[in-house]
C-alpha positions as MATLAB code, in Angstrom:
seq = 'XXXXXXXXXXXXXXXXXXXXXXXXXXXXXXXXXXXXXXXXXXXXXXXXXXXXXXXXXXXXXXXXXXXXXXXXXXXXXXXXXXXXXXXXXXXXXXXXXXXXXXXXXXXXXXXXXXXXXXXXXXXXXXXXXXXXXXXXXXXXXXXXXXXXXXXXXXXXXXXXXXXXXXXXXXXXXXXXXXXXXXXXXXXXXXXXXXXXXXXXXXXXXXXXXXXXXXXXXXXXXXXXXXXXXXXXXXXXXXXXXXXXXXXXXXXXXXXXXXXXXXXXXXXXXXXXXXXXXXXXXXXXXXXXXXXXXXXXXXXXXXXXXXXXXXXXXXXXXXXXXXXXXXXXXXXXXXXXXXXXXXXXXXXXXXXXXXXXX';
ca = [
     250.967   37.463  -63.324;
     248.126   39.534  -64.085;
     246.492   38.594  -67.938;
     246.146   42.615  -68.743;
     246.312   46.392  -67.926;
     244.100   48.397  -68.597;
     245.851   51.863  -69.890;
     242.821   54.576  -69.319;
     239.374   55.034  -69.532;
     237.955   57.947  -71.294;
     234.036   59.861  -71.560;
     233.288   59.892  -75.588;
     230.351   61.884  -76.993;
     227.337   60.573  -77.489;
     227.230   58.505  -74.482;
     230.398   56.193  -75.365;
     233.210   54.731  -73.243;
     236.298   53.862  -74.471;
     238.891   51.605  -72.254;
     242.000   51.441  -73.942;
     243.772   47.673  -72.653;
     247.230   45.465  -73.230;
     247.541   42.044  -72.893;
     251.541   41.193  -72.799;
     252.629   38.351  -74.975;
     253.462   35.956  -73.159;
     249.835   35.740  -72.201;
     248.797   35.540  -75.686;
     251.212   33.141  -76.076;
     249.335   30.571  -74.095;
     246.702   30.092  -76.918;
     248.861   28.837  -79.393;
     247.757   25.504  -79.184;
     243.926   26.369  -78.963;
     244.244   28.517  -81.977;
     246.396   26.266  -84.366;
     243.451   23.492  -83.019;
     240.873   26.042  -84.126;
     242.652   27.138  -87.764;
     242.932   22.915  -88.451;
     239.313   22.433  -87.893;
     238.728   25.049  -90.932;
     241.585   24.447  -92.971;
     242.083   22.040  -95.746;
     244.847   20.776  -97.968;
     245.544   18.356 -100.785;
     245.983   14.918  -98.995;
     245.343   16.032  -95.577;
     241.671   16.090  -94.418;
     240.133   18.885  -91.939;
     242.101   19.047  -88.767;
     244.713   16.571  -89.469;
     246.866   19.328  -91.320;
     250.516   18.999  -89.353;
     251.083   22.317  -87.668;
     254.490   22.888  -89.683;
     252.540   22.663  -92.718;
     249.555   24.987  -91.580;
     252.005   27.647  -89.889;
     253.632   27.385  -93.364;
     250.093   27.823  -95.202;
     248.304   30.346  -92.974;
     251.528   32.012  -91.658;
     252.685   33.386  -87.896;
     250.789   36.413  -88.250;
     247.300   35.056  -88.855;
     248.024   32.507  -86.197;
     248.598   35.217  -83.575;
     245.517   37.272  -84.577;
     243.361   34.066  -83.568;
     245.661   33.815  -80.576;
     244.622   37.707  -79.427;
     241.036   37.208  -80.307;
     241.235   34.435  -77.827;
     243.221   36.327  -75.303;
     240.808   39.640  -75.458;
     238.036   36.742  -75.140;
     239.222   35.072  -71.769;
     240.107   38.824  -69.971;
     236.788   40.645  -71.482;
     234.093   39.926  -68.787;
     237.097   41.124  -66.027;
     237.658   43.948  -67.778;
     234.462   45.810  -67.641;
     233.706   44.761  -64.494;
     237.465   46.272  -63.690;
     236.813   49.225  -64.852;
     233.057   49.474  -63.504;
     231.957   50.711  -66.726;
     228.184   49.467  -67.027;
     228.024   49.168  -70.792;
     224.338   48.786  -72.185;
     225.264   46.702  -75.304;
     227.745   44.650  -75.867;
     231.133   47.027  -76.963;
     233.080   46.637  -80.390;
     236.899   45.280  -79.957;
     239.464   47.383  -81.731;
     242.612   46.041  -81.916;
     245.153   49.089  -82.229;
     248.703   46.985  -81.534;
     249.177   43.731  -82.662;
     252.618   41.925  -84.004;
     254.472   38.929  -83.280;
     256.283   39.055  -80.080;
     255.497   42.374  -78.522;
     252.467   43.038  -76.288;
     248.997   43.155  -77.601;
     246.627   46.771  -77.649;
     243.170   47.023  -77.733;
     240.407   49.564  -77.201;
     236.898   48.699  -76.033;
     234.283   51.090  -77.334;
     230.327   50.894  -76.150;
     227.668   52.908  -75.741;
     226.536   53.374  -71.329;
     223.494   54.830  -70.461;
     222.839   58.546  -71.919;
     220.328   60.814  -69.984;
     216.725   59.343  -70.214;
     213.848   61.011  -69.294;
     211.484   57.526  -69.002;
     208.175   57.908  -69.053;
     206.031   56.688  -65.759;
     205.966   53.063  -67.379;
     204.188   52.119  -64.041;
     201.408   54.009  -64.526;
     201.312   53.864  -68.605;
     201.535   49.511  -68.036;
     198.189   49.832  -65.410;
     196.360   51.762  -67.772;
     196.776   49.448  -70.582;
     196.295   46.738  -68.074;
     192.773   47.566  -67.054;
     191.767   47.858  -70.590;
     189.010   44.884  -71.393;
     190.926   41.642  -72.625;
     189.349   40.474  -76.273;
     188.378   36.955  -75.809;
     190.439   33.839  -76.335;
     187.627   31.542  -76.492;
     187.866   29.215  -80.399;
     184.379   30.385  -81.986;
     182.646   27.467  -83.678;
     183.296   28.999  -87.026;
     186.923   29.343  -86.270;
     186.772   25.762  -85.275;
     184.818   24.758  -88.753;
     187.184   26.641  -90.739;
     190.386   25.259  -89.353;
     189.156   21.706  -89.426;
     188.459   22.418  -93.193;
     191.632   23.787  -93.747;
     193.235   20.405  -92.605;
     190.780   18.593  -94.429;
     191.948   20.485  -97.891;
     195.753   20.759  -96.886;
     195.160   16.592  -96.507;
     193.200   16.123  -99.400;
     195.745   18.450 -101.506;
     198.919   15.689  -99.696;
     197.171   13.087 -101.261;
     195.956   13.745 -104.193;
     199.963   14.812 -104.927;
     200.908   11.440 -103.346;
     198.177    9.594 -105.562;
     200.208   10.472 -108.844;
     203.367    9.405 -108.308;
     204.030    5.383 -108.765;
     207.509    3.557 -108.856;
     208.651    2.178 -111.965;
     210.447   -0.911 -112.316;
     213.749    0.481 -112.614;
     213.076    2.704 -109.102;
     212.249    6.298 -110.532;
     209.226    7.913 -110.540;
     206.677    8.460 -112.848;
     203.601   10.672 -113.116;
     199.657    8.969 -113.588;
     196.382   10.745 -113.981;
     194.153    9.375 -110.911;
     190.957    9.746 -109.921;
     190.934   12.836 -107.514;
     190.580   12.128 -103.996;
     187.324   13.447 -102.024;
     187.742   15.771  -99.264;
     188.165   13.550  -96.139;
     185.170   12.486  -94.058;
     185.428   13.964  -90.657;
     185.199   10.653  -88.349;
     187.049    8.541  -85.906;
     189.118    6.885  -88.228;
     190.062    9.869  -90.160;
     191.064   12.000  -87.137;
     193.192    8.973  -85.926;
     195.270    9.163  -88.833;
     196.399   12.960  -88.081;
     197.921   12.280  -85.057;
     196.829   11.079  -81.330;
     193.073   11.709  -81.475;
     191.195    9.145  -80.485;
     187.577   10.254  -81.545;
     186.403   13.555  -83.937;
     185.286   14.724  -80.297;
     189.201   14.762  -79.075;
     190.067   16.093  -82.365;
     187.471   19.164  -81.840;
     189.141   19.764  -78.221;
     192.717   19.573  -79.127;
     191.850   22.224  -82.231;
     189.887   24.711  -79.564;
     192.634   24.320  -77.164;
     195.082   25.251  -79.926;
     193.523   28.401  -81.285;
     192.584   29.504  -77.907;
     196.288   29.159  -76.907;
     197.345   31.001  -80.536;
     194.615   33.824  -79.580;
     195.818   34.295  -76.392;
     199.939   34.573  -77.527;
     198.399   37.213  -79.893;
     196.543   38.780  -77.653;
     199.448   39.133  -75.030;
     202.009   40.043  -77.674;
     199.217   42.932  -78.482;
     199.047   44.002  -74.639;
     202.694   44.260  -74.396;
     203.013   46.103  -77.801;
     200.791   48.639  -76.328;
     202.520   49.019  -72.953;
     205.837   49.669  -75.114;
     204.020   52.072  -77.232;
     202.938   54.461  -74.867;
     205.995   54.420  -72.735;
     208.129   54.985  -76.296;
     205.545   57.896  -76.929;
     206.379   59.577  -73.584;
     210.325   58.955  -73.286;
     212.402   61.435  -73.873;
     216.197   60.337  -74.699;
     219.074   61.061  -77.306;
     220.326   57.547  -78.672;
     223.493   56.337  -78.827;
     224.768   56.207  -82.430;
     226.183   53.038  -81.928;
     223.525   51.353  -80.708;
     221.274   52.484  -83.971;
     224.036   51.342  -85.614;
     224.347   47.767  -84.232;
     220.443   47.503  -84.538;
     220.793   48.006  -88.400;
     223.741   45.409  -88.535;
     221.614   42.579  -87.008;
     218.684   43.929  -89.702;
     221.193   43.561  -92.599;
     222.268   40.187  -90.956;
     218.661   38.721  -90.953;
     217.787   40.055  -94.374;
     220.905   38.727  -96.093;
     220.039   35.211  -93.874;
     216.618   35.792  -95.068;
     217.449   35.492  -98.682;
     219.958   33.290  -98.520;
     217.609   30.403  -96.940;
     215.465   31.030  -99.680;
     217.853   30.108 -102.029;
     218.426   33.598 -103.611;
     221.856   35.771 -103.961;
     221.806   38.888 -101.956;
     223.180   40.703 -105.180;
     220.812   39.370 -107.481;
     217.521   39.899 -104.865;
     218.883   43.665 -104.399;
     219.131   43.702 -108.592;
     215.729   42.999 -108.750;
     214.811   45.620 -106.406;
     216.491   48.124 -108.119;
     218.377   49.298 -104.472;
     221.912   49.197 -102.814;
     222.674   47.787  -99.253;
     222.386   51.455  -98.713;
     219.345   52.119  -99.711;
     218.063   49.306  -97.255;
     219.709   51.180  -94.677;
     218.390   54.617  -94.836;
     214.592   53.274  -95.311;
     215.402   50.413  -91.888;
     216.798   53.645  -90.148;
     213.909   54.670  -88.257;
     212.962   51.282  -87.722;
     216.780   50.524  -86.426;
     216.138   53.722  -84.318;
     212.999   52.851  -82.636;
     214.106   49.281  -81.448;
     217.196   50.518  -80.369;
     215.265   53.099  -78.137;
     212.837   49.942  -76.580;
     216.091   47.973  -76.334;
     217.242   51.226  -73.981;
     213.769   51.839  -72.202;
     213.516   47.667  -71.143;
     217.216   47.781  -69.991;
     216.513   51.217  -67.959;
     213.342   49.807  -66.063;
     215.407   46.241  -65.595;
     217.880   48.618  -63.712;
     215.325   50.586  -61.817;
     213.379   47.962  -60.584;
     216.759   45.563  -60.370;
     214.730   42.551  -62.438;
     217.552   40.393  -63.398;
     218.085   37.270  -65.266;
     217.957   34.004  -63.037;
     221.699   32.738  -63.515;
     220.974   29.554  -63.486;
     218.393   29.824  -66.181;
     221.464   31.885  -68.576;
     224.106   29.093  -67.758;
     221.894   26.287  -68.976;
     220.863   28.482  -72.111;
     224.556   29.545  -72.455;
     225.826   26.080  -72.385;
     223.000   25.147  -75.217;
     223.670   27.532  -77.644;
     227.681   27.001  -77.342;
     227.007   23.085  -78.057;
     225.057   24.553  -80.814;
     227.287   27.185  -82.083;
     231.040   25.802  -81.724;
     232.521   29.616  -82.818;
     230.802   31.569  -80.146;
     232.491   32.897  -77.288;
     231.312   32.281  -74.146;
     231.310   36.344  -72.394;
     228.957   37.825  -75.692;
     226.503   34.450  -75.910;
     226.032   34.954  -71.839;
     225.474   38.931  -72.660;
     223.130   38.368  -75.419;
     221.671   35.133  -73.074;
     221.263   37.994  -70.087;
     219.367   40.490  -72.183;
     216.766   38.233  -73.553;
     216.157   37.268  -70.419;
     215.849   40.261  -68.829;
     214.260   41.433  -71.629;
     210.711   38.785  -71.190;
     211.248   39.497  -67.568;
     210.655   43.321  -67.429;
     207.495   42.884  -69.940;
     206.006   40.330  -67.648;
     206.679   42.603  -64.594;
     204.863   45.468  -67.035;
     202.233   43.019  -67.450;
     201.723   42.324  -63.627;
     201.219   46.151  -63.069;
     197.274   46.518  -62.108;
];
């Protein structure tokens, strides 16, 4: 028995596809028991601790129809991947799931909706990554006053550790108490000093480990510049109407790392935006042309991967695939190996742009 059908494919404006699909029950049927397992793991009751809630109680809690909405997220999940490659539709980012059908019993309807490739008018990216290419490289080399300044820097940052640690005694009933101390000198730069940082064996070591480090930091800099320039220029000369949903997906993962942003700093998205005086729409209007522009690289990268056929080794994406799923237990398998792909391919095409001479 075949897992779906897919029902028709239709040509939306603005570059979209739209696969409408069904999935009869008795397929979605089969992940009843991996989606009551899934609902346990999250749910808890009075007595009962994560996952050991008996199903009879759960179905009871969370009832049948939230049950089979995990059950069709996992069906639509295990059929995706054959889908689009069904239906040869070459999406160019991954496409949203609308479910249109969906009650206990009776089949299960879906649309798929993503953007493909519009008409692109790409600039010559061959000759625009040659160009930049042949421009003079700035130098990597650590200057001795780079090198003097960051060894101070770790001389203060230690001093400052200490000086912090030098205040703070135990009291006899364990809790901590603040002294006045004498203040602790800057550190004398010698043998036994650099030892105590880390595995240096003499201040000469030290010295070579700290010029091989900003050398390396000057040269990521210095490549991440190269590249920015490369992408610049071909931008500049690329003509190409953007998919609206793909400037609208780029926004949603800048909302997504702002509200992360603020969270990890310990702060409530409502009262940071307070403070600002702006909405989540405000945000969005002023990260529009930002959200527009990386959508258009995201575009120009995937159309040179295409022309030149760079692809992702697949060997490389299964072991980074398998990580991140260890990692994060509620991905799905078909969008980490999509996002997986494009990263990938992503580094690939801007070291094939770098190679250009």
């Amino acid at each position: 028995m075949k897992k779906y059908k897919i029902l028709g494919t239709k040509d939306l404006a603005d570059s979209e596809v739209e696969i409408e699909c069904e999935i009869e029950n008795e397929v979605v049927s089969n992940h009843r028991a991996k989606a009551i397992e899934k609902i346990q793991k999250n749910l808890s009751l009075p007595g009962f601790r994560p996952g050991h809630v008996p199903e009879a109680m759960l179905v009871k809690h969370v009832g049948e129809l939230a049950i089979y909405q995990e059950m069709a997220e996992m069906a639509i999940n295990d059929v995706f991947a054959e889908i689009i490659a069904e239906s040869k539709t070459h999406f160019i980012s991954l496409p949203n799931i609308q479910i249109t059908k969906i009650a206990v019993g009776n089949p299960l309807q879906f649309k798929m909706l993503g953007p493909v490739m519009p008409e692109i008018k790409l600039a010559d990216y061959k000759k625009i990554a040659e160009k930049e290419n042949k421009e003079k490289a700035e130098p990597t080399e650590a200057t001795d006053k780079e090198l003097e300044e960051t060894i101070n820097e770790i001389r203060k940052n230690f001093q400052t550790q200490e000086n912090a640690r030098n205040k703070k005694v135990p009291d006899p009933e364990n809790k901590t108490e603040e002294k006045e101390g004498a203040e602790i000198p800057l550190p004398e730069l010698n043998d036994d000093w650099v030892k105590k940082l880390g595995k240096f064996e003499t201040v000469e070591d030290f010295k070579n480990k700290i010029r091989e480090g900003i050398k390396k930091e000057k040269e990521f800099k210095a490549k991440d510049k190269k590249r920015m320039a490369i992408i610049e220029n071909i931008l500049a000369d690329t003509k190409v109407t953007m998919p609206k949903i793909m400037v609208e997906s780029e926004l949603r993962k800048m909302q997504a790392q702002f509200e992360d942003d603020i969270t990890r700093a310990g702060l409530k998205v409502e009262d940071y935006l307070n403070h600002l005086k702006k909405t989540k729409e405000d945000l969005a209007k002023e990260w529009l042309p930002d959200a527009e522009k990386r959508a258009k690289v995201q575009l120009i990268i995937t159309k040179i991967a295409l022309e030149e056929k760079i692809e992702a080794d697949p060997e490389i994406v299964k072991k980074e695939v398998e990580n991140l799923l260890k990692t994060y237990k509620d991905a799905t398998e078909d969008r980490t190996k999509a996002y997986v792909e494009m990263m990938l391919t992503n580094e690939k095409v801007l070291e094939w742009l770098e190679n250009q001479k």
